[in-house]
C-alpha atoms as an extended CHARMM CRD file, in Angstrom:
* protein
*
       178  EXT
         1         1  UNK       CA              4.2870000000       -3.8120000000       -0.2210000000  PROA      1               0.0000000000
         2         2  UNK       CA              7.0680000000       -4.3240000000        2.3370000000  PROA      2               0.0000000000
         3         3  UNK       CA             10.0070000000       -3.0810000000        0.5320000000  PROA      3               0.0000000000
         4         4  UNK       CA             12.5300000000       -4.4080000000        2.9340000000  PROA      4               0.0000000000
         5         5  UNK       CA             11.3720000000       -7.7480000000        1.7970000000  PROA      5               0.0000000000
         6         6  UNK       CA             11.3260000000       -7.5310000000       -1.6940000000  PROA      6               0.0000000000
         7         7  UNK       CA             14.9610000000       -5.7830000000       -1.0290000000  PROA      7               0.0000000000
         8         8  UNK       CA             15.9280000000       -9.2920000000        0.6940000000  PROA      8               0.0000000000
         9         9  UNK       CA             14.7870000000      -11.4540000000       -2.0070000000  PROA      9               0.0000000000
        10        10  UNK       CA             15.9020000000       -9.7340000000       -4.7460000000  PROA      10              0.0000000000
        11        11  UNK       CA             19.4520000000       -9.5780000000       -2.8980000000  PROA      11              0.0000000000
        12        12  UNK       CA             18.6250000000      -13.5300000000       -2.9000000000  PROA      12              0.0000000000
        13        13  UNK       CA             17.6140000000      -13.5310000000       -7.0310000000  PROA      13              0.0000000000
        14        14  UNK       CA             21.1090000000      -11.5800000000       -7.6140000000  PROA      14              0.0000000000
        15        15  UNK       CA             22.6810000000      -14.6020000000       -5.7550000000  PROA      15              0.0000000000
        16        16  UNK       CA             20.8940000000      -17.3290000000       -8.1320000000  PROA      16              0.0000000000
        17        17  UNK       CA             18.1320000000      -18.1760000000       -5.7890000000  PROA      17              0.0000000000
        18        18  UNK       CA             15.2160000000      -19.1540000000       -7.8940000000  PROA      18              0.0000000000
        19        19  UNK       CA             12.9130000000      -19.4860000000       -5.1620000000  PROA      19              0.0000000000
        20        20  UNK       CA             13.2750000000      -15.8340000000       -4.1400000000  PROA      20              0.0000000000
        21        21  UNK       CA             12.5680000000      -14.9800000000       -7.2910000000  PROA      21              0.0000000000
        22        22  UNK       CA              9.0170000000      -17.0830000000       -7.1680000000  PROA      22              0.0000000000
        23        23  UNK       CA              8.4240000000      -15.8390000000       -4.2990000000  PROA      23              0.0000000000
        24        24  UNK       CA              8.6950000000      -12.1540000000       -5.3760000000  PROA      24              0.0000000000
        25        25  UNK       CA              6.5190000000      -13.4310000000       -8.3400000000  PROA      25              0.0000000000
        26        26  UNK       CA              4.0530000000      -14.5000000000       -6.2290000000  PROA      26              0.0000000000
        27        27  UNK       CA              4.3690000000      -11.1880000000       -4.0250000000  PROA      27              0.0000000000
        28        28  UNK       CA              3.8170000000       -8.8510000000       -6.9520000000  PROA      28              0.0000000000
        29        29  UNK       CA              2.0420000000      -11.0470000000       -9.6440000000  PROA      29              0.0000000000
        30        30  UNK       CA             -1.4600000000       -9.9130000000       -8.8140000000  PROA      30              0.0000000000
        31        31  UNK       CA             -0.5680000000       -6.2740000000       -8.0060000000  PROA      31              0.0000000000
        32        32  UNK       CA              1.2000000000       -5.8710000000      -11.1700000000  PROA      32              0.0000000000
        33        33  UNK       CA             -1.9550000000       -7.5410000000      -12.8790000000  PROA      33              0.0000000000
        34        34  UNK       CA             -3.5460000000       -4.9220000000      -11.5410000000  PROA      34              0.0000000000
        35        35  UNK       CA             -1.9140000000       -2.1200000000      -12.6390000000  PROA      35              0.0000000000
        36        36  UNK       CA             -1.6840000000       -3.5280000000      -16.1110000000  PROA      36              0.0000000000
        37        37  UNK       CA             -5.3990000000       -4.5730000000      -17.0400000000  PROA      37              0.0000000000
        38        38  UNK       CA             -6.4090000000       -0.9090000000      -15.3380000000  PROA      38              0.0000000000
        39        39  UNK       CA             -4.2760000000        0.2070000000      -18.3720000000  PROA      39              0.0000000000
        40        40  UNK       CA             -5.7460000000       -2.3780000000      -21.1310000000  PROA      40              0.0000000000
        41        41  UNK       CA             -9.4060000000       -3.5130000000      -19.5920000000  PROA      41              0.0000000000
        42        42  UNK       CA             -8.9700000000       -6.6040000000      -21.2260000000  PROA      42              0.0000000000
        43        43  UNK       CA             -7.8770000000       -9.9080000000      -19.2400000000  PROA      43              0.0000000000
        44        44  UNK       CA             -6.0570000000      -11.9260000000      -21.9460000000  PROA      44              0.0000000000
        45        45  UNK       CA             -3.9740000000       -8.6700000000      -22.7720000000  PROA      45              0.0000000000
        46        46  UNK       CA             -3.5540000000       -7.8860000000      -18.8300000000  PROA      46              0.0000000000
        47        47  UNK       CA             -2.4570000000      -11.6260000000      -18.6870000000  PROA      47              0.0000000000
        48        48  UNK       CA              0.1420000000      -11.5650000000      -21.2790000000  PROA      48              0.0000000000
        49        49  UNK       CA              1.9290000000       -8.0200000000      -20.4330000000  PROA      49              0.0000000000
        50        50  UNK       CA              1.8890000000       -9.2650000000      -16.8860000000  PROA      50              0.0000000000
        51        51  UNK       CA              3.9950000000      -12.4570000000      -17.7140000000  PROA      51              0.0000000000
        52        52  UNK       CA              6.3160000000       -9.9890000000      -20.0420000000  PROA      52              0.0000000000
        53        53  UNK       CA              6.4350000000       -7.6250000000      -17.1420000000  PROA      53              0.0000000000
        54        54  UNK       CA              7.9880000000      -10.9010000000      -14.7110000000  PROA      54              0.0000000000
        55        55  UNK       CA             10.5960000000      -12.0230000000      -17.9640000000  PROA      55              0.0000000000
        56        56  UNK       CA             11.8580000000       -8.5880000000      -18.1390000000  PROA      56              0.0000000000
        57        57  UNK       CA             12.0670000000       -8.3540000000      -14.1520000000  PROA      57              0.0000000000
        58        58  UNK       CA             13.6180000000      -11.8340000000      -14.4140000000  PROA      58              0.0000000000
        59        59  UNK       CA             16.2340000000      -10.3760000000      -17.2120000000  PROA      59              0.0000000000
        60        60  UNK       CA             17.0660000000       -7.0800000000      -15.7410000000  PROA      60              0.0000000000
        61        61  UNK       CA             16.7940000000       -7.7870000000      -12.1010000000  PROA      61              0.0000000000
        62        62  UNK       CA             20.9880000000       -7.1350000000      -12.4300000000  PROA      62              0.0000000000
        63        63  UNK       CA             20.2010000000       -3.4890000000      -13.1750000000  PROA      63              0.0000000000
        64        64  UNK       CA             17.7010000000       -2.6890000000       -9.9950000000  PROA      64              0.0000000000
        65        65  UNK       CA             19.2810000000       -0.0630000000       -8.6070000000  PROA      65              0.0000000000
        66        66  UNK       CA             18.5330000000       -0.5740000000       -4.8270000000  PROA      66              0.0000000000
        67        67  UNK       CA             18.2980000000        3.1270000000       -3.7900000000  PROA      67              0.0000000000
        68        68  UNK       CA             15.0680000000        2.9450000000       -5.1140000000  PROA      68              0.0000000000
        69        69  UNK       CA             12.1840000000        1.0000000000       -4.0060000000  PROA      69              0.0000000000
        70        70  UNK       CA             11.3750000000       -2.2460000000       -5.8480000000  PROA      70              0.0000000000
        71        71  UNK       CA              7.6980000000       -1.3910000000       -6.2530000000  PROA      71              0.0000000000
        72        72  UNK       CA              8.3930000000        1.4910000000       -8.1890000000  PROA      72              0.0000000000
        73        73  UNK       CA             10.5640000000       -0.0180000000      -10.7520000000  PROA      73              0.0000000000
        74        74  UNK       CA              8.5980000000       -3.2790000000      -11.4430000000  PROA      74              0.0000000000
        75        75  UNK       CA              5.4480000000       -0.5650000000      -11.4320000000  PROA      75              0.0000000000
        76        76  UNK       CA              7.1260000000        1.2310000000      -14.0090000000  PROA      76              0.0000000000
        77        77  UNK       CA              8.3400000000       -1.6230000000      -16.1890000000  PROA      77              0.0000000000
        78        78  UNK       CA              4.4540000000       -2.3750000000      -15.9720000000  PROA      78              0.0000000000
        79        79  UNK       CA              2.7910000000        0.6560000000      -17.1330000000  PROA      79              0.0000000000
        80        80  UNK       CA              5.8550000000        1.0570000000      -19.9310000000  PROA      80              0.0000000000
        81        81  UNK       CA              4.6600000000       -2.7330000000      -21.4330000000  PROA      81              0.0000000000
        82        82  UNK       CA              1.0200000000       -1.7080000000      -20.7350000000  PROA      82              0.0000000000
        83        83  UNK       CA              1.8010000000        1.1620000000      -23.1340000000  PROA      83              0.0000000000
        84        84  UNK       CA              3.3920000000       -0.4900000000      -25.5020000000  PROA      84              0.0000000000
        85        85  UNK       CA              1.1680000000       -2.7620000000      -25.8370000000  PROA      85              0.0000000000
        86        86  UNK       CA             -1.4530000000       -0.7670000000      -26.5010000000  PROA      86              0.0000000000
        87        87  UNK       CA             -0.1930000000        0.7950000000      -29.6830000000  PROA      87              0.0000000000
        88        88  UNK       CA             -3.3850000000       -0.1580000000      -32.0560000000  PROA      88              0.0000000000
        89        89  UNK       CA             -5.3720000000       -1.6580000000      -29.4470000000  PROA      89              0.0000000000
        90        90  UNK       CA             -8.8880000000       -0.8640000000      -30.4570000000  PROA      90              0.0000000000
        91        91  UNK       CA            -11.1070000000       -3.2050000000      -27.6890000000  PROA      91              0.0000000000
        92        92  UNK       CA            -12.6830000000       -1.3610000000      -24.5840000000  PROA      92              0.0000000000
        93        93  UNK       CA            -11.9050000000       -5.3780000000      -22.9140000000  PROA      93              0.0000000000
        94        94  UNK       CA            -14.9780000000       -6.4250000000      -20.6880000000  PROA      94              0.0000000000
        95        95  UNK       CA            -16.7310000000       -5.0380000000      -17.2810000000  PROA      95              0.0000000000
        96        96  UNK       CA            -15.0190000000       -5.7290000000      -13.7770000000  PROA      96              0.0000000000
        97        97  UNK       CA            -16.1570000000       -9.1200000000      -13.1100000000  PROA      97              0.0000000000
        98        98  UNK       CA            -16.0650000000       -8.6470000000       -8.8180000000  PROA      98              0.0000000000
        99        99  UNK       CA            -18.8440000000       -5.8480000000       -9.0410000000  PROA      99              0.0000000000
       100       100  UNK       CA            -21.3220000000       -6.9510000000       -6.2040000000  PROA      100             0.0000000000
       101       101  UNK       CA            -25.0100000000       -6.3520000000       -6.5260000000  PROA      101             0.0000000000
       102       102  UNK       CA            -27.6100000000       -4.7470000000       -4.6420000000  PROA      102             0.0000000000
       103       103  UNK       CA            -31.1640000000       -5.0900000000       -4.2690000000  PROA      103             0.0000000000
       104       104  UNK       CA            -31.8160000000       -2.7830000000       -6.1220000000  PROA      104             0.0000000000
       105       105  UNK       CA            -31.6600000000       -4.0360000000      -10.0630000000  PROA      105             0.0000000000
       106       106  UNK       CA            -32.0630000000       -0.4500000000      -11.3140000000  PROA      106             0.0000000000
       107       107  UNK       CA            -29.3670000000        0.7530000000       -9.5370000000  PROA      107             0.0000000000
       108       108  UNK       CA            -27.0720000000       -2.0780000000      -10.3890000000  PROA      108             0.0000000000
       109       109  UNK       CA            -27.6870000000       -1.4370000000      -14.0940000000  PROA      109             0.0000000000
       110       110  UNK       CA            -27.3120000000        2.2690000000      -13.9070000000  PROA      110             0.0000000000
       111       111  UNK       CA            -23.8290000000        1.3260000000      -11.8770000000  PROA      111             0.0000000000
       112       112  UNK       CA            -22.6700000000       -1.0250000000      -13.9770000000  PROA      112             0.0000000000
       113       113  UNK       CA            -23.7610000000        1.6730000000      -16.8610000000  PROA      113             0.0000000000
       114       114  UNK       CA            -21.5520000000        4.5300000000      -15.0820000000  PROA      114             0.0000000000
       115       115  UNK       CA            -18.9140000000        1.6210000000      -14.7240000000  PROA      115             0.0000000000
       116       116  UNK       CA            -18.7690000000        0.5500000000      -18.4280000000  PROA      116             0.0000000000
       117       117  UNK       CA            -18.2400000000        4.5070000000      -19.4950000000  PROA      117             0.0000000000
       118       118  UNK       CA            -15.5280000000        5.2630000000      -17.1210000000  PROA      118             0.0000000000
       119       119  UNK       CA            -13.9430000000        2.4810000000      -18.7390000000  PROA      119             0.0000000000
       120       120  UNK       CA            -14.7910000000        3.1260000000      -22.0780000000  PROA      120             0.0000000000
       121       121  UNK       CA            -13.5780000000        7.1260000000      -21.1230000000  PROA      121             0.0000000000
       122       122  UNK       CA             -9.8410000000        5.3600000000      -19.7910000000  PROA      122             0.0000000000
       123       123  UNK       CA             -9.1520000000        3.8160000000      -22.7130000000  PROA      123             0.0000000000
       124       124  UNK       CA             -9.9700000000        7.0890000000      -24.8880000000  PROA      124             0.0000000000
       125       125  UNK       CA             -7.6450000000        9.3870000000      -22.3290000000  PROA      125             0.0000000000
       126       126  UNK       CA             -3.7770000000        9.2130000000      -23.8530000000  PROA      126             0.0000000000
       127       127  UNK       CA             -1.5780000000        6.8310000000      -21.6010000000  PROA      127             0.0000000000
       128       128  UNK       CA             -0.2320000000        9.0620000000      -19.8490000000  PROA      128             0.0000000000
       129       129  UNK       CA             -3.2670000000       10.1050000000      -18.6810000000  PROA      129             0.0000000000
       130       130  UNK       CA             -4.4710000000        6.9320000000      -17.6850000000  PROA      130             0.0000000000
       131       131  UNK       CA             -1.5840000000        5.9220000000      -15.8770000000  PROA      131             0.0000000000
       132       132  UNK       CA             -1.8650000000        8.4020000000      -13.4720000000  PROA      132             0.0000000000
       133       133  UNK       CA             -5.7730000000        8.0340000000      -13.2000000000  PROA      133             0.0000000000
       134       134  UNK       CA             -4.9790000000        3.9560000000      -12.7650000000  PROA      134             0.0000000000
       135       135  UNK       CA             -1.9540000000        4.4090000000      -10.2160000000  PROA      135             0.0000000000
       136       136  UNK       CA             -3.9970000000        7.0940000000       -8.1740000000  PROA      136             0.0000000000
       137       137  UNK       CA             -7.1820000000        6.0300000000       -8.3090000000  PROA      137             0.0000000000
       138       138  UNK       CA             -7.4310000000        2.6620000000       -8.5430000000  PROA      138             0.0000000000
       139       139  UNK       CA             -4.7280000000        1.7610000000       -7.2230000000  PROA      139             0.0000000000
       140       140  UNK       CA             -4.3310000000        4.1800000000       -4.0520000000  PROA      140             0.0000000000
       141       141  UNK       CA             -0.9460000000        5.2210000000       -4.9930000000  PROA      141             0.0000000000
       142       142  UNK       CA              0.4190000000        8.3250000000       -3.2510000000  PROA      142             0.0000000000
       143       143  UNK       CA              1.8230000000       11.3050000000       -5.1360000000  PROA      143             0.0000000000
       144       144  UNK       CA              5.2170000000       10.8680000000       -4.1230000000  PROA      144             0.0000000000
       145       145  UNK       CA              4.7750000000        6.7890000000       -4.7400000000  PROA      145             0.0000000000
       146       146  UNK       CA              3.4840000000        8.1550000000       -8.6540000000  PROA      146             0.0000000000
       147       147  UNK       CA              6.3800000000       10.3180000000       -8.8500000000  PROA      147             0.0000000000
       148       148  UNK       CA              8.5630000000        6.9840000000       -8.4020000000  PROA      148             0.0000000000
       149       149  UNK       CA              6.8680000000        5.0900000000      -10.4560000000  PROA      149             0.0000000000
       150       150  UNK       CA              6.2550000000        6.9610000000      -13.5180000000  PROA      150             0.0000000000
       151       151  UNK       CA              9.9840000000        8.9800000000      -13.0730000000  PROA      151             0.0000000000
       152       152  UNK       CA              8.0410000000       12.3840000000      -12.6880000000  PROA      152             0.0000000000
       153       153  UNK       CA              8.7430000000       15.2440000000      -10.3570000000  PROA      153             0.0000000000
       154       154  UNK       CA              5.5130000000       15.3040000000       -8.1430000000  PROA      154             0.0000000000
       155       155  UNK       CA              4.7300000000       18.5100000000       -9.6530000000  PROA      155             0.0000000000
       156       156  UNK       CA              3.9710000000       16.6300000000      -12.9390000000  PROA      156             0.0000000000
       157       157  UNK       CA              2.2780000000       13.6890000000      -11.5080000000  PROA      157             0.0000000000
       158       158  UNK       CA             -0.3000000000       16.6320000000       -9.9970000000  PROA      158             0.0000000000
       159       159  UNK       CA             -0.7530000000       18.7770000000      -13.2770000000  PROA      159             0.0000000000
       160       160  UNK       CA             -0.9630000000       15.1360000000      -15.1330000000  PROA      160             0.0000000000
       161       161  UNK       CA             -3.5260000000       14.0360000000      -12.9330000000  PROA      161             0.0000000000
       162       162  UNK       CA             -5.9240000000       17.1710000000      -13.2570000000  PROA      162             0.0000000000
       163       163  UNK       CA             -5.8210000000       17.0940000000      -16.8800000000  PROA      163             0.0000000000
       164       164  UNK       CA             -6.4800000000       13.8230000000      -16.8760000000  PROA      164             0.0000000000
       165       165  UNK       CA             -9.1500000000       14.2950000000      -14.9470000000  PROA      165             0.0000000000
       166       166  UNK       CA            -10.4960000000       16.9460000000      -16.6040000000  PROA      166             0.0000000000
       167       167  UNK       CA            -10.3710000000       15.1290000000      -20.0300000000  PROA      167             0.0000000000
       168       168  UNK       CA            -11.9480000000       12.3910000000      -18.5500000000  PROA      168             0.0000000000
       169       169  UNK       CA            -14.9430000000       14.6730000000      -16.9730000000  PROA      169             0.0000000000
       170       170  UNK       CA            -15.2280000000       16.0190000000      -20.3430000000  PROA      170             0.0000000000
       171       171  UNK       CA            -15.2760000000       12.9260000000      -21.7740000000  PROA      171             0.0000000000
       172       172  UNK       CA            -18.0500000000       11.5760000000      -19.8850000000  PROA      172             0.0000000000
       173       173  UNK       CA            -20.2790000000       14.9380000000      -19.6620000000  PROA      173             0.0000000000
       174       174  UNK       CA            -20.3940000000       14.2280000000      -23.5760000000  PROA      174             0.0000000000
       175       175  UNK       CA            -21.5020000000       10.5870000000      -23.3410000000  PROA      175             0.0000000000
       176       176  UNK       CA            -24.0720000000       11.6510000000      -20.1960000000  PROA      176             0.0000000000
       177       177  UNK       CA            -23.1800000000        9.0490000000      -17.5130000000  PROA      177             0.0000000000
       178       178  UNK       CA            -22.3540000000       11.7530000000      -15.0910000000  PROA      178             0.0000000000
């Protein structure tokens, strides 16, 4: 994300300028998506946190403190809703829909199979887990970009990461789809 840009339009939100703020909607509406069905892996519950992610941007954009980068903050106001919303959220949501195949049908099922319990694994890792599994890993977020995000000194982001990924590794050693 070019942060200069999102700097200029949010300048141009502050200002009243509605079309800089669709057009920072349509900058980060699909990365923030994202982000937020990585946390759920479920597309209607993705869907809805993403448009409560965008009112509370919309809301609060008053209070972005511009020594920070944009991406971080509307990245953290996403994995904070993606949390909250999953307080009693029970469904492992559905497969990754863009998963090409091969010629190989065996392979493709024992992919999708691998697939299906990493997801499965997320959603039984605590949040803070999966957030940094989500923002590093599927999401190619540096350390220091985490660190932003999440409000962590990078130290934490890097012991939160390898116990998250040692839970998960544990977690999938006991279900056998490594």
């Amino acid at each position: 994300m070019d942060d200069d840009q999102s700097k200029t339009l949010v300048a141009a939100c502050k200002r009243g300028d509605r079309k800089a703020f669709d057009a920072l909607l349509l900058l980060y509406q699909k990365p923030v998506f994202n982000a937020v069905y990585r946390m759920l892996n479920n597309v209607e519950e993705a869907r809805d946190v993403t448009q409560i992610v965008f009112l509370k941007v919309f809301e609060n954009l008053h209070s972005y403190d511009e020594s920070h980068k944009f991406f971080s903050w509307i990245y953290r106001i996403a994995i904070n809703e993606a949390i909250n919303q999953q307080v009693g959220y029970k469904s492992y949501g559905q497969l990754n829909d863009d998963m090409e195949g091969t010629e190989d049908p065996q392979r493709d099922a024992g992919h999708c199979e691998m697939q299906r319990g990493i997801e499965v694994a997320l959603m039984k890792i605590s949040a803070d887990h999966r957030s940094v599994i989500v923002l590093k890993h599927l999401l190619d977020f540096s350390y220091q970009e985490i660190s932003e995000i999440l409000q962590l000194p990078e130290k934490t982001v890097k012991s939160r990461l390898y116990d998250a990924r040692d839970r998960l590794r544990e977690l999938l050693n006991k279900e056998s789809f490594l």
